[in-house]
N, C-alpha and C positions, 0 to 999 in steps of 0.2 A: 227608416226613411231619414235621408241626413236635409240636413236644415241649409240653406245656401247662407255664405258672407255676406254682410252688410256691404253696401254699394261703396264702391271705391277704398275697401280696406287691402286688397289685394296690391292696389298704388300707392296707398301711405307705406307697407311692408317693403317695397320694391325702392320707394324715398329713401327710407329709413337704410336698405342695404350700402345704394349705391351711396349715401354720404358717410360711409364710415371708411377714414381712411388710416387708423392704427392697427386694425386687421384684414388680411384679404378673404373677403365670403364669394364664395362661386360655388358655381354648381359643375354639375359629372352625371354624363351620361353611364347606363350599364358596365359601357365598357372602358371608363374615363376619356370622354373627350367632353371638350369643355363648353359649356352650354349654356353661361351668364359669367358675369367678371364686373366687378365693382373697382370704385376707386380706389382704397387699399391695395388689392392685389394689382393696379395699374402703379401705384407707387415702390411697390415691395418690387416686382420682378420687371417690371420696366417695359412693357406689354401693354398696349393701344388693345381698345376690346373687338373692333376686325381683324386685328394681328393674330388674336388667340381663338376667339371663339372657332369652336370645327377642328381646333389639333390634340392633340393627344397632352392629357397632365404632366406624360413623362417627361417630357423635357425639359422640366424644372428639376428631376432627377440629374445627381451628376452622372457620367458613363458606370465608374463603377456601380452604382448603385442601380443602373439601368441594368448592365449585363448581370446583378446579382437578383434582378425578377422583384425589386423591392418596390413597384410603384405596383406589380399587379396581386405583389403580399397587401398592401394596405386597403388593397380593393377588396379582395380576397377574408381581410380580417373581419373588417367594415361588415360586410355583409352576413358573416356566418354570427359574429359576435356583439352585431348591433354597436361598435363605434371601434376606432382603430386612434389612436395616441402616441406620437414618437415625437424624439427631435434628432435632427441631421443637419447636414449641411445641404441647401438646396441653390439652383443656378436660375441669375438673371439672364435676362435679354442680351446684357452686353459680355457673358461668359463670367462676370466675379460671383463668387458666392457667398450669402448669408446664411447664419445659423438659425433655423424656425424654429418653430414649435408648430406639428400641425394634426389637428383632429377630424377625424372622418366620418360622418354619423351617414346610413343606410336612409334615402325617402322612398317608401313604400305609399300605396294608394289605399284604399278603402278596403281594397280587399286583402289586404299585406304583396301584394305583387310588388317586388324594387323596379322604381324606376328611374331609378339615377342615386346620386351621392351629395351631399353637402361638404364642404373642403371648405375649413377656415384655417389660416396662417396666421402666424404671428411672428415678427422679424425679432430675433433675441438676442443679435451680434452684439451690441454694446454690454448686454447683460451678461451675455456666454465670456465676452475680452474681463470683463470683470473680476468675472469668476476664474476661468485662466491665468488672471494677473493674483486674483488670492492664494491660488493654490500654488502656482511657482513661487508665490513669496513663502508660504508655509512650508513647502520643500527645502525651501534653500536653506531658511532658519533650518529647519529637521534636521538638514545634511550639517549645516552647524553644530547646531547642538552634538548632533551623534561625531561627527571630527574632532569635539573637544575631549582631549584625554587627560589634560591638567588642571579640570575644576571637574568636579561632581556637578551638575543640573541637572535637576528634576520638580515637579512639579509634585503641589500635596494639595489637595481638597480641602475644606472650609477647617476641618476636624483632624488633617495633619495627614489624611494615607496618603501614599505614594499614587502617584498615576502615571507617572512616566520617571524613566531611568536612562541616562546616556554614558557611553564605555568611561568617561572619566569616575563617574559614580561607582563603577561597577569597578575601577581599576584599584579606586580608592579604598572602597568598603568589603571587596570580597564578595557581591552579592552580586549572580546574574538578573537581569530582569524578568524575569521567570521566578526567581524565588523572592524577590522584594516587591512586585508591583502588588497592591494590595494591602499590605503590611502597615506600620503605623511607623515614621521617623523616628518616633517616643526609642526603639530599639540601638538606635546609634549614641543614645546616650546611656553616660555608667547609670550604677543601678542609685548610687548618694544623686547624682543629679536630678533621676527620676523620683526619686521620692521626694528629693526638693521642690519638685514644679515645676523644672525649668524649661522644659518641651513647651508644655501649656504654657507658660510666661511669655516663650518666645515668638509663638503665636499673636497672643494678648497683646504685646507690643509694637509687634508687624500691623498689625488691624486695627489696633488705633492710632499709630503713627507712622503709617504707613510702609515700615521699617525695620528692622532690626537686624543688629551685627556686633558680631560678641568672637573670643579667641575662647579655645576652652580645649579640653580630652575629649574626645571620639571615640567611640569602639568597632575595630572590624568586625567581618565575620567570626575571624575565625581566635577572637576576643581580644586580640594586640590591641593597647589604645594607639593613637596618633592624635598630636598636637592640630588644629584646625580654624582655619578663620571661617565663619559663615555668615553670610548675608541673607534673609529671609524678605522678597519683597512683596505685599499686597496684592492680589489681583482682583478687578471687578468691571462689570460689566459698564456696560455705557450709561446705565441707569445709578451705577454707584453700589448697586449690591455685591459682597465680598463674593468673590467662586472660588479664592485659593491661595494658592503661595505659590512664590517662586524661591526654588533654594540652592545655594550656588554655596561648594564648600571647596575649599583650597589646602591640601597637606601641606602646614608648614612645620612637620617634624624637623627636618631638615636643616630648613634655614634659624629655628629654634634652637637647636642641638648647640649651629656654629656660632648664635647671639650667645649664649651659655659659656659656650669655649673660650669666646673671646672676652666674656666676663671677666671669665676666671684669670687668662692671660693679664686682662686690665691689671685685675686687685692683685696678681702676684706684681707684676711691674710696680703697682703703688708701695706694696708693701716693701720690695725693695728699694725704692726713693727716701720711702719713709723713715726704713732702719739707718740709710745714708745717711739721710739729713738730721737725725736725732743725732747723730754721731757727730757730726759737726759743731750739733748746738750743742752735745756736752762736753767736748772742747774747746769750743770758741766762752762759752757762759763760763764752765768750771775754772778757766784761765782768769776771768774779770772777776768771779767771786772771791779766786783764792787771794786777789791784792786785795781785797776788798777784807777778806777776812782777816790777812797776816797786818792789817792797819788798823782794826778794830781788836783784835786779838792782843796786839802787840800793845797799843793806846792804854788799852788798859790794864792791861799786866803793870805798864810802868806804873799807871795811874793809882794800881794798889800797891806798889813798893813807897810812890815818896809818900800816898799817905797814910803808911806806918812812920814813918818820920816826920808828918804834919807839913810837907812840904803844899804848897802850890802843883791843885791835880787839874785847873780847869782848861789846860792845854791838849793835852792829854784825850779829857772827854770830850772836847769840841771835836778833837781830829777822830775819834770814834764815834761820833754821831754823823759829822761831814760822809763818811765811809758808808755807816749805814743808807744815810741818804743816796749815795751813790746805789747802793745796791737795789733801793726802792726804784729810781727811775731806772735800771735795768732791768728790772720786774716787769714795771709799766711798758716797757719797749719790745718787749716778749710778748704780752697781756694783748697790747696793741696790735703785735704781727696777726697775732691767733686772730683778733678781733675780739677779745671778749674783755676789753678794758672800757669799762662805761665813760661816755663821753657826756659832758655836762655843758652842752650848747648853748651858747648865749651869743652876743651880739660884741664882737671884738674891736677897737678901734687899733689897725693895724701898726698903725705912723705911731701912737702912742707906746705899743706893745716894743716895737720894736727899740724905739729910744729911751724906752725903760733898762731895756738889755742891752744898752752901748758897754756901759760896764764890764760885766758879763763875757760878752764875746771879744772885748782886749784881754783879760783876764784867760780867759779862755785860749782864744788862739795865737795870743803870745805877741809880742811888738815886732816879729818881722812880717806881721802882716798887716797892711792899711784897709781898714776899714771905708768903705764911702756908700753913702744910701742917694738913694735916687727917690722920690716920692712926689707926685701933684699935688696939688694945694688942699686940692678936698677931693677925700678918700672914701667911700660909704662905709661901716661898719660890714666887717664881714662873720659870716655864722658860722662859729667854731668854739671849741675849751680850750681858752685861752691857755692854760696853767700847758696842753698838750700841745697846742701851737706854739708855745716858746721852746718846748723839748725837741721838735721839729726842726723848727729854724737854727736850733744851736747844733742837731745832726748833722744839719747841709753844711754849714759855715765849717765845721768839723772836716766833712769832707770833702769841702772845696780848701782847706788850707792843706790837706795829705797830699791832693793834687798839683802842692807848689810847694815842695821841700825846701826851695830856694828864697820863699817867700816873694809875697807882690800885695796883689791886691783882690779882695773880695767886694764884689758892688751886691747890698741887697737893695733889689727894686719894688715899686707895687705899682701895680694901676688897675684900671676900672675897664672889663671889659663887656660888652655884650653879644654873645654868642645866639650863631643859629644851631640848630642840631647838627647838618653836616658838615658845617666848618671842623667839631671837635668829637670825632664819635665816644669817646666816652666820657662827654659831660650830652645833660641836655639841654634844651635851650636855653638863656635868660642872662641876668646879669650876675657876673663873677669878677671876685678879687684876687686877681694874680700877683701872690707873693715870689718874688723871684731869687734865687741866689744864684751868684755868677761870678766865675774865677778867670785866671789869666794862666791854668797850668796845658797840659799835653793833652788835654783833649780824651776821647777815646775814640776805639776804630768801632767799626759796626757789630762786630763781633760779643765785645764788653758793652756797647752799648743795648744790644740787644738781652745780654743778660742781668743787666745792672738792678732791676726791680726785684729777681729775682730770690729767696730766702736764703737764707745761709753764702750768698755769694759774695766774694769780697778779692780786690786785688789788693789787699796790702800784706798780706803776707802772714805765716803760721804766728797765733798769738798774738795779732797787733789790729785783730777784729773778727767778731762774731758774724758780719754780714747781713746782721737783722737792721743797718738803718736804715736805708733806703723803703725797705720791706714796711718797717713801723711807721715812716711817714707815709707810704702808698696804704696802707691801711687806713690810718689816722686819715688824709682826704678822702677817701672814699665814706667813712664814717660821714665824715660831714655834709657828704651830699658834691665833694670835691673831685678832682684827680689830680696824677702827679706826672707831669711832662718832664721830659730830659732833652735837652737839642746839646748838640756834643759834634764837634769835627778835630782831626788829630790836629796838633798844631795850635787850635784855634780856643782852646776852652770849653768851658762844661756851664750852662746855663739849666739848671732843675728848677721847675717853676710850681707852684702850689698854689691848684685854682680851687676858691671857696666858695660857697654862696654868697652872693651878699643878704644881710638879718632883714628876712620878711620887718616892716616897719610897725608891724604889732608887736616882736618880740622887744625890738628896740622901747617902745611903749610903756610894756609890760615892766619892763626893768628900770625906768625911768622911775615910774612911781610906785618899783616894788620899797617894802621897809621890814625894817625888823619888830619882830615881836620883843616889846624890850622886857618883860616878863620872861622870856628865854634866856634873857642873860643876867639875868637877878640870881643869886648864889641862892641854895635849895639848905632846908634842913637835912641833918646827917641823916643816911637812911643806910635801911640793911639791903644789904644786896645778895644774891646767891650770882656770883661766876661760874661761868660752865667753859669746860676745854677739856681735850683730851690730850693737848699737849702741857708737862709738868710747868715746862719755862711760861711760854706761853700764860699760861692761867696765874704763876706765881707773881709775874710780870705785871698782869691787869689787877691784881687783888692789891700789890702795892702801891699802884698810881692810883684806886678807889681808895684803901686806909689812909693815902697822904695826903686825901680831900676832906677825908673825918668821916668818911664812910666806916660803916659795920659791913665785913666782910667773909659769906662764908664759900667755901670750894666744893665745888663737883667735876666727879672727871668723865662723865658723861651721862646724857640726855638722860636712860633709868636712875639714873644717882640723887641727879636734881629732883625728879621726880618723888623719889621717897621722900629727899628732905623739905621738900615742899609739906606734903603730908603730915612732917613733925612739927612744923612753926610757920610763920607767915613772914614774908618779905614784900619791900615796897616796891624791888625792881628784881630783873631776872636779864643778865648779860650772858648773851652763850656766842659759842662758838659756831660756825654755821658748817661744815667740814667736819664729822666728825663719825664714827663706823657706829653699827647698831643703829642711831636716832640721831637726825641731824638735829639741826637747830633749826632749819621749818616746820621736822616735826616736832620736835619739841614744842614751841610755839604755838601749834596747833592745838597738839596735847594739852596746854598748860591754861588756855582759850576755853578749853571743854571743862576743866576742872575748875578753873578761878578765874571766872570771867572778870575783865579790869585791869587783872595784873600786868603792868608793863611790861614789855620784851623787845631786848636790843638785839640783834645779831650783827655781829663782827664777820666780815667776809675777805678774803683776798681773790673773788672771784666777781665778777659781773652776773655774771646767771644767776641768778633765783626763783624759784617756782611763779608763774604770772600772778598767782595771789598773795607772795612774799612783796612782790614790787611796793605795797602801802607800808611796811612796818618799817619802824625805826632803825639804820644801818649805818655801822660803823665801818669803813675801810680801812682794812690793813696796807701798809704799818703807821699806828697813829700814833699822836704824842698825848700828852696828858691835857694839856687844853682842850685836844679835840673832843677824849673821850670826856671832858668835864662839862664841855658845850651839848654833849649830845644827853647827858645825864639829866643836866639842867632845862632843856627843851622838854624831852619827854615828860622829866617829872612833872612839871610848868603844865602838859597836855592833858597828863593825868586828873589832874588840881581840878582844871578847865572842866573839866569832862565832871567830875562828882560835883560840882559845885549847879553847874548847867542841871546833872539830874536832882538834886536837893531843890534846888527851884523849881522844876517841876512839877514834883512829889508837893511842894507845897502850895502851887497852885489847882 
């Protein structure tokens, strides 16, 4: 006995259909004709419910799907299998078509007798364009990927296996996608790499910085390596969780091989510049030493004939020290091309420096040439070593007088200038002091002018220059934080200009109220000294300018030598050589550090380089004279004093 519905629930069910209008619910008779129609499906197919009620479902079917019996399969299905579920394309009222979705569930009565069908639709066209727009995007990428034959792309899983392979990968590595999908990337690399980590690293590093990309060896199948660039990028879902890697690798044996080639071309082309250019320097130098020699040579040769006969030798030694001299700032002018001639920076006043050397540059370049300066009233001090900015300027003036065989006149200028960056590209911005020198001779063409900076280059001819001036001045500004301009037309003269910094106004500061320690020039008790050198002259040379101070002096001829005689007696100072084979004189120093901590040490250099922790210790530059090496005795020792007396004070506090 069935129980009847409550009154009016059969109208709310009937409310309830007709107002849902995001799907079509209707009903179907036995034989699908259509027997209720709600809003929905008046919205979906475009159908008034007189229009439809009484006709057949099919004609929301399109033709083919009609002549294919597919509206009386889903009646067909419905009934034997209790519900029927598909989606197609199905036609409106006005002939266009939308994509459904539609379900068919069987109403039976009380006794299971069918009598009729439930049809609910659902319109899925913008969801279906959707999804058609995903998938043609995922195609095309596909058909991309799989068209690229000049990168390997593939995709690896959180833990590195392959999951996909495209022909470039495959072109690359030797591997079909059939024998690598699956597999672990870990295989492409050698087997020292693998044990390194560096699979897993490159991982680690993609995953947490989103990234990685490294050059390295590759191995194919079929074990050849290949040089490779690869990128590894991150992948993660929209929540942030990692799903993988993307990994894109590029064969650049290839283009490696021809970076290589072209190395080696380089360094051969350098090396033949370099055996040129050495060859120039040892005939342009060997030429200036050998006067150089045959007037120190000769000087004193005389100088020991007249005095066997007690004559007057101090002419003689002046012009063999004069010589020497020469040869040191020929040194310096080499030392400076290189760049390894240390520059001792301070704050220059130009106008001064200059008219200090009026002298100097008549002397020099002789009375058919007139000299005239040009200078403002007030000059800033400019930031340079003074002692190498007068070797400079006496260069230019040098070769602005070659350039007037007839003589005339040389103008040296200065002024104050302030630069932007691109007015002068190679200074940078601020304010600079342009020292200028400028002639009245022939000028040059484009050609010489374009090579003028250049080393070992010189037009005055075999023997009458080495070509390093111009070179040691361009060096020397650059040093200083400067450059070196040339403005030159034929006919017209040759202006080289020397732009410097002007002295930050601390340094100026700094030197105003620097002073001397006058304990550093107070004369020291005799003390023993051990000299070190592993040249004979050299070291006999130093040992005599310390016994003519009243030094005790004894010899080593290198760094183990001293060493022992250290071990035999104790000394108050230790002068070495710093240049020397087996154990320089840093190490020594160091050595001598570990053994007898306190003990002073000088090193004597004719180089600028020294180890960044030689930079504190006491240094003599070559070639010195005997005050200097007397000044530097007396300082140290003076430091030495300093230094036990400061710990004697200590200890007795």
């Amino acid at each position: 006995m069935s129980t009847a519905a409550p009154q009016g629930s059969g109208n709310r069910f009937e409310l309830l259909v007709q107002n849902v209008t995001d799907y079509a619910i209707f009903m179907l008779s036995t034989n699908g004709i259509v027997v209720s129609w709600n809003a929905g499906a008046r919205r979906f197919k475009g159908y008034e419910a007189e229009e439809i009620i009484g006709q057949h479902f099919s004609r929301f079917y399109t033709p083919e799907d009609q002549a294919a019996g597919i509206p009386a399969l889903a009646l067909e299905t419905a009934e034997h299998e209790g519900r029927f579920e598909a989606e197609g394309w199905r036609v409106r009222k006005d002939g266009t078509h939308f994509w459904a979705n539609v379900v068919i569930d069987p109403i039976r009565d009380s006794t299971g007798q069918l009598v009729g069908f439930a049809k609910i639709t659902r319109d899925l066209t913008e969801r279906r364009a959707a999804q058609e727009e995903l998938r043609l995007s995922e195609e095309r990428f596909r058909l991309l990927v799989q068209g690229v034959t000049d990168y390997a792309i593939y995709m690896l899983d959180p833990v590195g296996t392959i999951t996909s392979w495209n022909p470039g990968a495959q072109r690359f590595k030797g591997y079909s996608a059939d024998e690598i999908l699956g597999q672990n990337f870990a295989r492409f690399y050698s087997e020292e790499d693998r044990m390194a980590g560096m699979p897993s690293r490159a991982l680690e590093t993609a995953a947490r910085e989103g990234r990685f990309e490294a050059e390295g060896w590759r191995i194919r199948k079929d074990g050849s390596a290949f040089w490779a660039h690869v990128i590894i990028d991150a992948i993660r879902d929209p929540g942030g969780e990692l799903i993988g890697f993307a990994k894109i690798t590029r064969d650049l044996s290839e283009k490696r091989e021809a970076q290589m080639a072209l190395e080696q071309a380089r360094e051969a082309i350098f090396q033949s510049q370099k055996m040129d250019a050495i060859g120039k320097l040892t005939g342009g130098v060997a030429h200036d030493f050998n006067n150089l020699l045959a007037v120190i040579v000769g000087s004193l040769d005389l100088a020991r004939q007249r005095l066997a006969t007690g004559a007057d030798v101090s002419r003689y030694i002046d012009n063999a020290m004069t010589a020497a001299e020469r040869g040191a700032t020929l040194t310096q002018r080499m030392l400076a091309f290189a760049r390894k001639q240390e520059l001792k920076l301070q704050s220059v006043d130009c106008m001064a420096l200059v008219r200090d050397m009026a002298d100097l540059l008549k002397t020099t370049l002789g009375s058919d040439i007139a000299i005239e300066t040009r200078f403002p009233l007030q000059l800033p001090a400019a930031y340079a070593d003074p002692a190498q900015l007068e070797l400079a300027l006496l260069n230019l003036a040098v070769n602005a007088r070659d350039a007037m065989p007839e003589g005339r006149r040389i103008i040296v200028e200065g002024a104050e200038l302030n630069l932007l960056h691109e007015k002068q590209p190679d200074l940078e911005s601020g304010r600079y002091v342009r020292l200028s020198i400028i002639d009245e001779g022939q000028g040059m063409d484009a050609t010489t002018l374009e090579r003028a900076r250049e080393p070992f280059f010189t037009t005055k001819g075999v023997g009458k220059g080495t070509g390093l001036g111009l070179s040691m001045v361009h060096g020397f500004a650059q040093q200083c934080g400067g450059a070196l301009t040339i403005d030159s037309e034929l006919g017209k003269g040759t202006a080289v200009s020397l732009w410097l910094p002007v002295a930050p106004p601390d340094v100026a500061a700094a030197e105003a109220v620097e002073t001397i320690d006058p304990m550093a020039m107070m004369p020291v008790e005799p003390l023993v000294i051990l000299a070190v050198d592993d040249d004979d002259l050299v070291l006999t040379n130093t040992a005599g300018m310390l016994e003519e101070l009243g030094h005790t002096v004894f010899l080593a001829g290198s760094g183990m030598d001293a060493l022992r005689m250290l071990e035999k007696g104790s000394v108050d100072l230790v002068i070495t050589d710093y240049a020397m084979p087996g154990m320089n004189g840093a190490q020594l120093a160091d050595e001598i550090d570990q053994r007898l901590p306190g003990l002073p040490v000088v090193i004597i250099t004719g180089f600028a380089e020294l180890p960044p922790h030689m930079t504190s210790r006491p240094r003599l530059d070559k070639p010195f004279k005997q005050a200097e090496l007397a000044r530097i005795v007396t300082a140290v020792t003076h430091d030495s004093q300093k230094v036990v007396r400061l710990a004697a004070h200590s200890d007795g506090l």
